[in-house]
N, C-alpha and C positions, 0 to 999 in steps of 0.2 A: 167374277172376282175370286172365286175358291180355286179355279183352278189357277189361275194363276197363282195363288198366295202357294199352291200345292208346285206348281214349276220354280219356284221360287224356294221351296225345300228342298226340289228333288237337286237344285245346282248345289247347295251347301250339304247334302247331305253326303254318308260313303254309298256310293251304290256300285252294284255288280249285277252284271248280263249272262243271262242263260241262256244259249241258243238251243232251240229243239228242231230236230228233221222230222219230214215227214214222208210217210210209205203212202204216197196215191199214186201209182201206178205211171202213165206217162205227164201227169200234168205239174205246175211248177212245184220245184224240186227246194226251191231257199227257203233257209232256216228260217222260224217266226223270233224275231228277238224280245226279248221279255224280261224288262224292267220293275222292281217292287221299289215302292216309297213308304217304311224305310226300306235300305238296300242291305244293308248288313247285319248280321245276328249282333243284336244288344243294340241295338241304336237307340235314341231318344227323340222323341215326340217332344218339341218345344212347347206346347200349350196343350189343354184337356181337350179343346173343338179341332183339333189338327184333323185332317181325315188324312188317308190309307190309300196308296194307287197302285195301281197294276197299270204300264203304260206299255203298246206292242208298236211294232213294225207297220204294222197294215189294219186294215178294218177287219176286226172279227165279229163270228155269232157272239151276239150278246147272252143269250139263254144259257150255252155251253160252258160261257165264262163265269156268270153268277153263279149258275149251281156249281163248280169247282171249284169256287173261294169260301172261306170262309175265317173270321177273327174267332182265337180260342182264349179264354180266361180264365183262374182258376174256378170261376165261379158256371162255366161253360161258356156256350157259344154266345158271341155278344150279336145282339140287334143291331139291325141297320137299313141302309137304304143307300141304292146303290145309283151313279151320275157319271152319266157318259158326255167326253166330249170329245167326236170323232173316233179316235182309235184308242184313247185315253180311257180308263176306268178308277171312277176315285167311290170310295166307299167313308161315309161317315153314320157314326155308331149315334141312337135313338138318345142315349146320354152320353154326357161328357167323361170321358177318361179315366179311370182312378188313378192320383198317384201311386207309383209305386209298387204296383201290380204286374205282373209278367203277363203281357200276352202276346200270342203268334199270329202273324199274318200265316196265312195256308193255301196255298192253290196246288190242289189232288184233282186227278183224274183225265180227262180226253176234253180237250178245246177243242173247236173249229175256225180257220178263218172265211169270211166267204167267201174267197177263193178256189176252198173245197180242199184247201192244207188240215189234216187234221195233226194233233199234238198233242204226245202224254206229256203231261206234268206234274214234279212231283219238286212245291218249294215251300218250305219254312222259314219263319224272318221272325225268330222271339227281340219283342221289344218292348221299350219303358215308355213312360209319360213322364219319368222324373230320370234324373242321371243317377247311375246306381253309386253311389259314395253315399247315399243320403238315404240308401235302405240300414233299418237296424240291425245290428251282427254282435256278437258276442264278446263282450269285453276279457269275460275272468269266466271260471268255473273252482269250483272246489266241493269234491276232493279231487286232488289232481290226477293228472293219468295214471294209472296204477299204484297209485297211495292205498297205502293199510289202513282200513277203517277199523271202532270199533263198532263192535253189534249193538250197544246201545246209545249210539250214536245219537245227541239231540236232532240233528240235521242230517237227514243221508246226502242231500245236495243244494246245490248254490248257484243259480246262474244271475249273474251282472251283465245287465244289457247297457248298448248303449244309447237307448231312449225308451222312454215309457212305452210298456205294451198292452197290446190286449187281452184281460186274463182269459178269457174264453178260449180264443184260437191257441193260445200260446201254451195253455193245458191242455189243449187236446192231442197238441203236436210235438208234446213231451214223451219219449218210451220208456219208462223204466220200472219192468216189473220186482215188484217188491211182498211181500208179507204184509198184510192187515190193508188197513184203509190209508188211502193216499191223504196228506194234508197238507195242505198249499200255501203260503203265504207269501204274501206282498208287501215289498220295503221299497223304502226310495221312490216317491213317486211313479211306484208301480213298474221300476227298473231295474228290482231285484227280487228276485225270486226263491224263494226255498221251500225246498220238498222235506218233510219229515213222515212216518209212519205210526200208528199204535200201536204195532209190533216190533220186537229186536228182531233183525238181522241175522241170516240162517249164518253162523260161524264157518272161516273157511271157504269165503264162496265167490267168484267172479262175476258183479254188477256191472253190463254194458248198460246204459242208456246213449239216445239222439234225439236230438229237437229237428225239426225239419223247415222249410221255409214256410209249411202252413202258420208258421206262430207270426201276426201282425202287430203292427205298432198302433200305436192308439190314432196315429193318422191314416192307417190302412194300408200301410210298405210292408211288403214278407221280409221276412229273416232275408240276409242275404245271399246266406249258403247253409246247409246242412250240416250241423253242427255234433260230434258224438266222443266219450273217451270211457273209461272204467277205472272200478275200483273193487279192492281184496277184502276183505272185513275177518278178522279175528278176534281173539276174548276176551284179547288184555288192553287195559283202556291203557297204559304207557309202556314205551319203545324204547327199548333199550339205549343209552345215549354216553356220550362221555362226560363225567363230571370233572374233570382234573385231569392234567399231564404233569409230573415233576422228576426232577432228578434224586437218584437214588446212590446212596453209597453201598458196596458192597459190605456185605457179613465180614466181620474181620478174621482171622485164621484159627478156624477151632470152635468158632460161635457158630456153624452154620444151621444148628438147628435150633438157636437159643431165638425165642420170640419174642422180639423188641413190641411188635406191636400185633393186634388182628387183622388190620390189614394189609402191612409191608411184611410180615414175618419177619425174619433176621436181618432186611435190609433198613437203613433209614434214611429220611427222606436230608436232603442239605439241603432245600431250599423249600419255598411254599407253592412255585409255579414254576414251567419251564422256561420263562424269561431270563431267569440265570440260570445259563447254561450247564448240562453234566461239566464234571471234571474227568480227567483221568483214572479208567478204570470204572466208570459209575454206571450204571441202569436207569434207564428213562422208566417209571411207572406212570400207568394208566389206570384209572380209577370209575369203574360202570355205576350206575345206579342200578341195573339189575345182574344177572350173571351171565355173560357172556359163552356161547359155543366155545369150545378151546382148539377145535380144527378151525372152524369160522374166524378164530381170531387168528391163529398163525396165518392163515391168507391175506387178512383183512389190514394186516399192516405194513407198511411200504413209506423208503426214504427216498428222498433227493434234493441230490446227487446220492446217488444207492449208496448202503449204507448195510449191509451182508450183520445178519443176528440172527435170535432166538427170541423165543417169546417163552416165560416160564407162568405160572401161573400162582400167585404166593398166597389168592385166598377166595372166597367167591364169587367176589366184584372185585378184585384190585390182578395184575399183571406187571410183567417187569419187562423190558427189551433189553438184551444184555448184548453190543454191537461183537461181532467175530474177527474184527480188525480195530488199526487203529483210527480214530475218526481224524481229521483235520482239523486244526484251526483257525479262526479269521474264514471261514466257510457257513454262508448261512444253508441251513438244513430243512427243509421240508418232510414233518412225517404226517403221514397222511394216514387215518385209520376209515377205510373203504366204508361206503355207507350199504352194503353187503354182508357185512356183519350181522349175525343172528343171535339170537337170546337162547337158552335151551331150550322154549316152546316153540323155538323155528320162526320169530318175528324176526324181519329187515331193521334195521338201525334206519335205512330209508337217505339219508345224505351223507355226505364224505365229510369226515370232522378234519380238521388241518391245524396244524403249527407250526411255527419258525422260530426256529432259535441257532446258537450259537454257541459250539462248544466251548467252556472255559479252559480252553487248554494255553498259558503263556508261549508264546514262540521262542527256543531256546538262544541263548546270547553269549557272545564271551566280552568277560567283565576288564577283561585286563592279557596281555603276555607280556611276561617278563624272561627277561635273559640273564642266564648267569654263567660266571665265570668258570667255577667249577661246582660239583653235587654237594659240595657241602660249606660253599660262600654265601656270603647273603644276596639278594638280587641287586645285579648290577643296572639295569634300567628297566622301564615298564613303558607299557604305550595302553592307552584306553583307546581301542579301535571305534567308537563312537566319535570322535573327535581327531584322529587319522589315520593314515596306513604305512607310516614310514617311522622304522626307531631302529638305534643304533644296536647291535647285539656282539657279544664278546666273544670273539674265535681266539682261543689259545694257540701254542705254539704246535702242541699235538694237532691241530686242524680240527679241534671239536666245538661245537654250538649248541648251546643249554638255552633250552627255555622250559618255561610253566604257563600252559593254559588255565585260566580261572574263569570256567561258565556259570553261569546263573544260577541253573537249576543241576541237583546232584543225578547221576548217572546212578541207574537202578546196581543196587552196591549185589545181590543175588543173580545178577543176568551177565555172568561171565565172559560170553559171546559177545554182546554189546562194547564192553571194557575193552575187549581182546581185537572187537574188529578196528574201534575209533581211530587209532594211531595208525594204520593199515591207508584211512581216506584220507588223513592230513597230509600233503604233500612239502617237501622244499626240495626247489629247481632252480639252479643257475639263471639269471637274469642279465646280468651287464659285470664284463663283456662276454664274449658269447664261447670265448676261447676259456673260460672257466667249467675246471671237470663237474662229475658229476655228482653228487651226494649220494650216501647210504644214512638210514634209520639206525645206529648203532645200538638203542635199547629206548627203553617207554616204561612209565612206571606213575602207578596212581598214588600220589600223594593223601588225594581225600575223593569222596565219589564228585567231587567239581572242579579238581585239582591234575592236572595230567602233565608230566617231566615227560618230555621230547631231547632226545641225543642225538644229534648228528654228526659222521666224520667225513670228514673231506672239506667244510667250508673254507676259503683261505681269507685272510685278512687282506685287504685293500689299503692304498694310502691315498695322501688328501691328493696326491699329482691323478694316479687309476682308480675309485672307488672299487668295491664290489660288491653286487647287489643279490639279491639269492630273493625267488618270489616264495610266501609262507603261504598255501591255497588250502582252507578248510571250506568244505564242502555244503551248499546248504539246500533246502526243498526234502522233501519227506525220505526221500532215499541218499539222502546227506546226516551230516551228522546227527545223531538221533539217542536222547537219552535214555531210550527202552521203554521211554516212560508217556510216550505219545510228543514230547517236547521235541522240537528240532529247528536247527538255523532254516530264519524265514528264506534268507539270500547266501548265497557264496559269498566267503569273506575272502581279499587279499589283501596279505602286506608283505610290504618290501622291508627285509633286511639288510642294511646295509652292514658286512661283516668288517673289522676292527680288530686289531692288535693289541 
């Protein structure tokens, strides 16, 4: 009845065939085939009374076969007693199984068959009594892989299993050399483990520890794998961190060294947190609880979509970012201060601190054009380009076309360049019909820094039988119209002039 219940395993089980040759000189030459039950490394044993088979090709010495078997354990070599039937060899152990214990089937050394084949063999088959999902493995550790401890650390380590263990095996299968005497303790139903010392921690220093599969479960399953990481230990119990991000208004012209406060110096903050975004011209401050490296920090901070600055330093824990372009907006921003950051005693910040925000910068608009007659009539019509793109505008008899832009926000009134280039990207081009010449800029002139007079000659007046239509294209996106001042049209604008006698 075993062997059968054993034939009956060997079909559901995986199995794999070793063939070995043999050197006896003229006599039969075919390989001895040789089947184990289990067949494949990691198999499982369905019950503790399964037995263990060696099954061959042909009838062999049995004496040859026993002494080069044998089941290994951690505990060593297991008992047993061995049952032949025919050419089949099944071996069952004096006790039943342990769950969850690794052992190997082994057949080493020189067989015989009686046919006078002789055969080295050399086969290992490590296998379970339980399926291995249901050996205990390591849920958490802490401190983490190379986390900064401090030296007086109530806890130097922490392991979280995930089932009660045994504290014997599972201390002894602990490595972690330490200072003073080891002290052990047991939480969670004996599923958490922490090591602590009577002594601090040598400062400075790299702690490897690994637990090994000798540590068992309180049912008697090894660890499932070998388990190991490390940690740095230093002598300050806290790690430098970020307390705050805020927007910063620049010193005004000639205060740059008057100190608003101790820790913004001559900038001041316009908001409480970086949720409302800088404005135009402003400084994102950072704010440390301890004092930050100042090479460490200029690395350690980084935008995106990149975002090209400086980092200045205005006091012992506080810094300012002052960007070297202009930023966009309606763009959310990503700065990131690197958890690589060091303190001046050389400690790690240890994680990347992050924010989002949004510069407060409005996107520049025109409020109104209006056309006029001549430079010093009143305005003859207006168009609010939010509500269309088509108004009628006054060509005199000289063939000239007056208007007035009125944008939102005023154009930086000191940035010359800016003023000078504006009228330069405004365009007006013949539209309908197509046999209409071309225009010239005849002069430009700022009435106020929101206010820009456009002169054009050549436009001709249309009647109500031929209109004439002339396209007005101001330019928009960050290399379009641009206040100086970081403000610029979000979109290209166009209207159509219909020119009028």
């Amino acid at each position: 009845m075993l062997y059968l219940q054993t034939k009956k395993l060997f079909r559901m089980a995986s199995v794999f065939t070793v063939l070995f040759f043999t050197s006896c000189g003229f006599m039969n030459l075919r390989p001895v085939s040789i089947v184990t039950i289990p067949g494949s490394p990691w198999s499982v044993l369905l019950d503790t009374d399964s037995p263990v088979a060696v099954l061959f090709d042909t009838e062999m010495d049995k004496t040859s076969v026993e002494d080069a078997f044998f089941i290994s354990s951690p505990g060593g070599i297991v008992d047993g007693k061995f049952h032949w039937d025919k050419n089949d060899m099944l071996f069952l152990p004096d006790y039943p199984w342990l769950p969850g214990i690794r052992y190997a089937l082994i057949l080493r050394g020189s067989i015989n068959s009686l046919d006078g084949r002789e055969t080295a063999v050399s086969i290992e088959v490590p296998f379970f009594v339980m399926h291995r999902m249901n050996l205990p493995y390591l849920v958490s550790f802490s401190p983490n892989n190379n986390e900064s401890v401090n030296v007086f650390s109530s806890v130097v380590l922490e392991l979280c299993f995930s089932e009660s263990m045994d504290r014997k095996s599972t201390e002894d299968a602990l490595r972690l050399e330490l200072p003073g005497e080891k002290i052990f303790e047991w939480l969670g139903d004996d599923s958490i483990l922490r090591l602590s010392t009577d002594r601090p921690l040598n400062p400075w220093t790299v702690y490897s520890w690994t637990i090994t599969e000798k540590a068992l479960s309180k049912t008697g399953s090894p660890l499932a794998k070998e388990y190991g990481s490390r940690f740095i230990t230093d002598l300050e119990r806290e790690f430098i961190r970020v307390l705050r991000i805020l927007p910063l208004m620049p010193p005004l012209p000639g205060n740059e060294n008057v100190q608003n406060s101790v820790l913004w110096g001559a900038w001041l903050p316009s908001a409480p947190d970086i949720s409302t975004g800088p404005g135009y011209g402003h400084g994102i401050g950072i704010e440390f609880n301890k004092t930050p490296d100042s090479e460490s920090l200029q690395r350690a901070v980084s935008f995106f979509p990149s975002l090209p600055g400086r980092v200045e330093i205005l006091s012992p824990n506080s810094a300012v970012f002052i960007p070297l372009r202009e930023p966009e907006p309606d763009v959310i921003y990503t700065m990131r201060i690197s958890g690589t950051l060091r303190d001046t005693e050389g400690l790690r910040m240890g994680e990347d601190h992050e924010v989002y925000f949004i510069y407060d910068l409005p996107f520049l608009e025109v409020l109104s054009i209006s056309s006029m007659l001549d430079l010093y009539a009143p305005e003859f019509s207006s168009l609010d380009p939010s509500i269309g793109n088509f108004m009628e505008a006054k060509s005199n008899t000289g063939k000239i076309l007056r208007i007035i832009v009125n944008f939102s926000i005023p154009f930086a009134p000191d940035n010359y360049s800016i003023r000078e280039e504006i009228p330069l990207k405004i365009s007006l081009t013949p539209f309908f019909p197509l046999s209409l010449p071309p225009v010239a800029v005849r002069q430009a002139l700022w009435f106020s820094p929101d206010r820009l007079f456009l002169e054009w000659e050549g436009p001709e007046g249309g009647s109500s039988e031929v209109p004439h239509y002339y396209r007005l294209f101001l330019p928009g996106g960050i290399g379009g119209i641009n206040n100086g001042q970081g403000a610029f049209l979000k979109n290209d604008l166009i209207i159509f002039l219909e020119a009028v006698e």
